[in-house]
N, C-alpha and C positions, 0 to 999 in steps of 0.2 A: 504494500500500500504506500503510495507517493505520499509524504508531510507538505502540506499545502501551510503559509501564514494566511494570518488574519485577511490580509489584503488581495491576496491572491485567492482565496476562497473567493472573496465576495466577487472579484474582476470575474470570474469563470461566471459566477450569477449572471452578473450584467451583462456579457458579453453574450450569454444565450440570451437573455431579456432581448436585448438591447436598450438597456435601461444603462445610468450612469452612479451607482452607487459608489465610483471608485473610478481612476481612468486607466484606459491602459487595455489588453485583451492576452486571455490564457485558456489554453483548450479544456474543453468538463472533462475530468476522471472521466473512465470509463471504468465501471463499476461491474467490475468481475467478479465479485463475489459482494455478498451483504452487506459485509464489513464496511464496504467503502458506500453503499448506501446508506449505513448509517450516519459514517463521517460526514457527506456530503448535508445531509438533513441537518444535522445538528448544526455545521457551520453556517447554515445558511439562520438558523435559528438565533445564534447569536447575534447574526445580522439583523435579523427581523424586532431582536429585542430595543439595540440599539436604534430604530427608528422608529418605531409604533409608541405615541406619545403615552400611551396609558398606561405602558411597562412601567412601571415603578418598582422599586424591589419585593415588594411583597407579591405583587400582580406577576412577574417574570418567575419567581421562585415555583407558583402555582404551575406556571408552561411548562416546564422544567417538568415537574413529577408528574402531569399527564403524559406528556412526551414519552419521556422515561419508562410509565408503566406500559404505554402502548405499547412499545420497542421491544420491553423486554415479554409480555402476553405475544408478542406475533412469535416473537423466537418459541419460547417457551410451550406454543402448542404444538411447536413439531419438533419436540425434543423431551426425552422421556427422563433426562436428569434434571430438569426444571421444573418445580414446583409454582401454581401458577396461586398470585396473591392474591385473588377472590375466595373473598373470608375471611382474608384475614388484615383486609383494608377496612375500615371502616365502609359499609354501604356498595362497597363492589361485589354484587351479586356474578356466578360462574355465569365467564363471558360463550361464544360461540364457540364450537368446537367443531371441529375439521373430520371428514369422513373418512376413515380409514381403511375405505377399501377403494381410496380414492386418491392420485396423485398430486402435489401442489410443488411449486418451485418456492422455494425458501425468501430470493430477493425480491419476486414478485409482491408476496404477500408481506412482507415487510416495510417495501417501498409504499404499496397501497394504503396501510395499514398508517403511516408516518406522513406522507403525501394529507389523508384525510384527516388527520387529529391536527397538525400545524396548519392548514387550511381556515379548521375552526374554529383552532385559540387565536388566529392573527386574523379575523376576517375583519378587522375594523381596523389595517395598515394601511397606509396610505397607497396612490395610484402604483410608484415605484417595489413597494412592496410585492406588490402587486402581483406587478407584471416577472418578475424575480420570482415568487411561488409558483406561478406559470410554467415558465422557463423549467425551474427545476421537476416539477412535475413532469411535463412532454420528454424532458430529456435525458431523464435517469429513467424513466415507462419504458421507453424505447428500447435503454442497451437493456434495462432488469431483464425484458421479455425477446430480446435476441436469442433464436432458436430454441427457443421454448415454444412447444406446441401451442398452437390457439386456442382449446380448449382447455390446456392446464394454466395459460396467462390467463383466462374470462375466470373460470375457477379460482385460481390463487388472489386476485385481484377483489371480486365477491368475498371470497372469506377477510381481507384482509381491511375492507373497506365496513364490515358488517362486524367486524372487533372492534375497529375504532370509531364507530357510530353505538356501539357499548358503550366506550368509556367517554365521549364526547358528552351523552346521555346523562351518565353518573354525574360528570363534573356540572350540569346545568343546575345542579339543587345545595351546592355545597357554599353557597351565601359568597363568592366571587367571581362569579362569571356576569355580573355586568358592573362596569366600571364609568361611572358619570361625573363628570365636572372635574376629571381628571382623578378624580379621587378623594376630593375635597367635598366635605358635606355641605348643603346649602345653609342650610342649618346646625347650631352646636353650640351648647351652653360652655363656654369655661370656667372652670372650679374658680372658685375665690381663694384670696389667699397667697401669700409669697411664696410658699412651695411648689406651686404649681404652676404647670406650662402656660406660658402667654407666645403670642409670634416673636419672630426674629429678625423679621425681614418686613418689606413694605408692599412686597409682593401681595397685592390686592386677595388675589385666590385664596393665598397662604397664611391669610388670618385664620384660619381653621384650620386645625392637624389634617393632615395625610389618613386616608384610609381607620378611621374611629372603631368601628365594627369590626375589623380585619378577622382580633380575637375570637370573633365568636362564629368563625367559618367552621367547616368541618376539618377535622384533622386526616389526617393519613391512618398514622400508627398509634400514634395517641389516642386518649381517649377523650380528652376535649383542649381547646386553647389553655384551663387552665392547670393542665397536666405539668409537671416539670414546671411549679411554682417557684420563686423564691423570696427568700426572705426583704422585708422592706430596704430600700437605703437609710444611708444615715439620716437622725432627722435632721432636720432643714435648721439652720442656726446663724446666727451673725456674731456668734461668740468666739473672739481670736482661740478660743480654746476649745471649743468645740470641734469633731469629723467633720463635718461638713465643710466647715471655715477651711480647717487645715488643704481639704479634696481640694479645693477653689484653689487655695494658696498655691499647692502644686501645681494644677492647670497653669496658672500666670509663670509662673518659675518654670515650666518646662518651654513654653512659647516664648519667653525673654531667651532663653538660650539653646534655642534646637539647632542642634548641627546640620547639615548638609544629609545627610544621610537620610535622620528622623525626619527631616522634610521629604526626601525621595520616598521614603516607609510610607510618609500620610498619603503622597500622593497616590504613591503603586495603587493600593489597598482604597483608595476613594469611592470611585468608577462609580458614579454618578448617575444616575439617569439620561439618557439620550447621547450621552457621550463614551457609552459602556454598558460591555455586557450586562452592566448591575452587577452586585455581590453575589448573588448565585450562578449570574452566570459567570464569574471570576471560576468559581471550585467547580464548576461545569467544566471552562476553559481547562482548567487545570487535568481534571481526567480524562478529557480531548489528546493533551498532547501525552500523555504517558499512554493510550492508548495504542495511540500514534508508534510516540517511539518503540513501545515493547511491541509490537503486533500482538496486541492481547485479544486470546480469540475470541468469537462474536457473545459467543454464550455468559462470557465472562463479561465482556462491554458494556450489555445489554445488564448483565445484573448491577452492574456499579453505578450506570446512567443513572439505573429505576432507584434502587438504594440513597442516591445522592440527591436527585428531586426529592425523594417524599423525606430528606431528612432535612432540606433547606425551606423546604414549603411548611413544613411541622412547625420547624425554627420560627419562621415567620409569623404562623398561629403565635403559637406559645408568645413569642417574645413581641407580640402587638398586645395580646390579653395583659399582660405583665405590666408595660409603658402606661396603659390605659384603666389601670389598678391603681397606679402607684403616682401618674401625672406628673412628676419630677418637669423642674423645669429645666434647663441648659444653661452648661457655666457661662453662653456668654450672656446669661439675662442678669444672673447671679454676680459675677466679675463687675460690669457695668453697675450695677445698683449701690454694692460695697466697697468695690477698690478704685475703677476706675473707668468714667462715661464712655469712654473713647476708645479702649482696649476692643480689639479685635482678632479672632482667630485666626488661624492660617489656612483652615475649610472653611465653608457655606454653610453653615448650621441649617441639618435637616428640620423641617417642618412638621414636628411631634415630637411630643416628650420622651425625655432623655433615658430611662432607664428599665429596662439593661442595655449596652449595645445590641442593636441589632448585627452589626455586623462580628461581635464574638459570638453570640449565639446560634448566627448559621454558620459561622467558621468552627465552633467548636464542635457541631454537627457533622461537617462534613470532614472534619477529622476521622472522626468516630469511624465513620462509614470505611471511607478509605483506606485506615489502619485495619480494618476489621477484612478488606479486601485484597491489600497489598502488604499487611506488616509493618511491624517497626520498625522504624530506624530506614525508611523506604526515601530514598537519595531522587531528589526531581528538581528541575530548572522548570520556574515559572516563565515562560514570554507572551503571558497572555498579550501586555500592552507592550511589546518589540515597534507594532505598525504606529503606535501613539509617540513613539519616539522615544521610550521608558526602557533601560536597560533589562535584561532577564534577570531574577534572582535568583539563587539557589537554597533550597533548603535540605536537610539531613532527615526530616523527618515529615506526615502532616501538621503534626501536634507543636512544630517550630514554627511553621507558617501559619497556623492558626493563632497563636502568641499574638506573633507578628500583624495580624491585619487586625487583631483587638486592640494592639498597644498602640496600631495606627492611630483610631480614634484620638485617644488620650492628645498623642504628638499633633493632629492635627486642631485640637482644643475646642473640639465638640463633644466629650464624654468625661465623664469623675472618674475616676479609677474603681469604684466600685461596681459600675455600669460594666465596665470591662473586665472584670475579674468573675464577676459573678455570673456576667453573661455566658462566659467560657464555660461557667460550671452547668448552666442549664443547658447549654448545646451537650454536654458532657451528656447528661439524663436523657437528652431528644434522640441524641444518637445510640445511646444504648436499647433503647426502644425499638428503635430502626432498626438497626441490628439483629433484632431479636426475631425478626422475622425470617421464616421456613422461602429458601429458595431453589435450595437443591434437595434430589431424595436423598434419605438416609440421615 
């Protein structure tokens, strides 16, 4: 399987499109085996995320583990060592099952199966998107069903379209599949009170937190948003002597003197909406490219995909229920009130309350996951953002890179330290959950 970057993915899009997400032109894979339709979807998914304005992280975390369990349900029914996760999803009733006295082509139904679930998580992308869904549809159809019998492509193609019209189904009742005003409620009381979140910004929309309800979607593996609780932050205090005061203190002390590095940290680890994959799709990226490098085969891809959706999407329940318990507000509302008017961070302070980080709690997630797939002490170079002009890093383990993109926060002087420490500990619980789940026999 050829390693495609970021940029080179999406030019292959466009250049069948003939759309311009990117300029320049590179010939599509030819997708010889599944594997590489897999690759091909998912890159193209990332792309999809980075332009469809209503990806927000929470809303992208969701694609992510639809995607994921599609991929791994189409592998998984024509494969007797994989156990398939209806029943043991929350509300995913046993999907379609394939006739066994009957033949199917593996990339066929794979492709149809991935083709139609991204279809109808991105159907409100824009024209460009579009025609890029398009594209990749007609032209991975095409090689999937290269000398494949006509009757086994109409067949494979049926079953794989009638799986993921399953779970398309599922996902219509799970309280986020419609996303309005970008995310932002028309409506919403805010708590009274110093402790609690007010805006940051002036952004007209953004007078109202991001996504309020998130918490009380349906979970994956969990058993509800407020599964893998924890305990409150410090209380809120203006007392030099006090947690709280002290947290603040460090935020300013760490942003008076970030090194060059801890600023590359904040940045890597950002990724932003509309300008990035988002944080799930960071540790998506992330088991893209070690996929990549190791040729790890399909049945293993397809468990790790599925595994690492529903532990970032979980993440995201969980730790919006949590933010929206506890309404914490952000050191830079805090900072400004008691030390100084004019202090400002070295991030955008996101648009909803502070606590726990969301981004340790999907990272300490998809640790879980990935150690539980790949092992300790598992050596990977991150270049998710190579194309954004962002050197690759390296890390020794997942559990370093998960550190690593909570302490971001902090250096970037959007999070307390306990938002960050603790969030690590609830991905810690989200992904043990995940994990826990039956995916091979035996």
């Amino acid at each position: 399987m050829q390693v495609f970057s970021r940029r080179q993915a999406i030019t292959t899009i466009s250049a069948a499109a003939g759309v311009a997400f990117t300029t320049g032109s590179f010939a599509l894979t030819t997708p010889q085996v599944p594997g590489e339709i897999l690759h091909n979807w998912y890159r193209l998914v990332l792309e999809l995320v980075r332009h469809t304005a209503t990806f927000s992280p929470p809303v992208a975390s969701r694609a992510f583990a639809y995607i994921g369990i599609t991929a791994y349900e189409s592998v998984a029914s024509g494969d007797t060592g994989l156990v398939t996760l209806a029943g043991q999803l929350n509300g995913l009733k046993p999907l379609p099952s394939r006739d066994t006295a009957l033949i199917y082509d593996e990339a066929v139904v794979l492709h149809a199966a991935l083709a139609h679930v991204v279809a109808g998580l991105f159907a409100n992308t824009g024209p460009t998107g579009q025609r890029a869904l398009a594209a990749m549809t007609a032209s991975l159809k095409e090689k999937a069903a290269k000398a494949v019998p006509q009757d086994t492509v109409a067949r494979s193609e049926g079953f794989g379209v009638a799986l993921s019209s399953h779970i398309l189904d599922w996902a219509q009742s799970d309280g986020g599949a419609v996303i309005e005003n970008m995310g932002f409620p028309y409506q919403y009381a805010l708590t009274e009170g110093p402790a609690h979140w007010v805006p940051t910004n002036l952004n007209r929309q953004q007078q109202l937190p991001l996504l309020p309800d998130w918490g009380n979607n349906r979970t994956f593996a969990l058993q509800s948003g407020a599964d893998c609780a924890l305990p409150p932050p410090p209380d809120y205090s203006e007392d030099p002597a006090s947690a709280f005061y002290l947290e603040a203190s460090e935020v300013m002390a760490i942003r008076k003197n970030l090194t060059d590095d801890q600023k590359q940290i904040a940045r890597f680890w950002s990724d932003d909406p509309m300008l990035s994959p988002t944080p799930p799709g960071h540790w998506i990226s992330i088991a893209m490219q070690i996929i990549q490098r190791d040729a790890v085969p399909l049945d293993r891809s397809v468990e790790v995909l599925a595994l690492l959706g529903i532990a970032v999407a979980d993440a995201f329940i969980a730790c919006w229920s949590a933010k929206f318990d506890h309404d914490l507000l952000r050191p830079l509302t805090y900072i400004r009130r008691v030390f100084d008017k004019k202090w400002e961070a070295l991030l955008i302070t996101p648009p909803f309350p502070e606590y726990p980080s969301g981004h340790s709690t999907q990272s300490g997630a998809a640790a879980m996951v990935l150690t539980h797939v790949f092992g300790e002490n598992f050596a990977f170079s991150d270049a998710t953002h190579v194309d954004d002009g962002m050197a690759a890093r390296e890390f020794r383990s997942f559990w370093l890179a998960a550190e690593e993109a909570g302490i971001s926060r902090l250096y970037g002087g959007i999070h307390f330290r306990a938002a960050v420490e603790r969030g690590l500990d609830q991905g810690r619980c989200i992904g043990a959950k995940v994990t826990a789940l039956q995916t091979r026999v035996g």
